[in-house]
C-alpha positions, 0 to 999 in steps of 0.5 A: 648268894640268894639272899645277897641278891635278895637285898640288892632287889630290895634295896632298888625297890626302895630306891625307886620308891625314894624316887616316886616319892620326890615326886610329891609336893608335899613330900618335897616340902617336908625335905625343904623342911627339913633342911631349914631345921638342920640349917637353924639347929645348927645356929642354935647349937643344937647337940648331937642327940638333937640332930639324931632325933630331929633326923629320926622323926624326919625320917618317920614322918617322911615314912608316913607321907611314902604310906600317904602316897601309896594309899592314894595312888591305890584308892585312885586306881580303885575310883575314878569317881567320889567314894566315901571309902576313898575320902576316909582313906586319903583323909586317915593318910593325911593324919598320920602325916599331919601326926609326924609333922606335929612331933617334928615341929614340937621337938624342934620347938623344945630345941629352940626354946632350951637353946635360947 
């Protein structure tokens, strides 16, 4: 029983961070994305295997902006005020999502590109 409740607790964590993160531009731009990617995949033809990447680098990428946010939101707790500490952190956050956003938009050119 404890660890059933263990996963039940978690699980509502990650549900409420799922929520927190709706809450972000960015994050709602990489779902609208997304979505237009299904939307021309499907158009294209696109084969299963291509739907589960393309669903899977969604998926890490939207992993990377929950990180990006949660290092912003705890280098604005910190400081209030410019740090170089807090442009670093913020600027190596937005990278790595710039890093997932790139492989998505390079897989998914590759996909249009062999359905063509």
């Amino acid at each position: 029983m404890k660890h059933f409740r263990h996963v039940l607790n978690a699980s509502q964590y990650s549900f409420a961070g799922f929520l927190r993160l709706l809450h972000e531009t960015a994050a709602q731009a990489e779902f609208i994305f997304f979505a237009v990617l299904l939307l021309i995949y499907a158009l294209v033809g696109a084969t299963a295997e291509q739907f589960a990447i393309l669903t899977f680098l969604f998926l890490l990428t939207i992993a990377l902006e929950a990180l990006n946010t949660a290092v912003e939101v705890l280098v604005d707790h910190l400081t209030n005020e410019f740090a170089e500490f807090a442009r670093q952190a913020k600027d190596l956050g937005s990278f790595a999502v710039f890093c997932g956003l790139t492989m998505l938009s390079l897989y998914s050119l590759y996909v249009l590109y062999s359905h063509l």
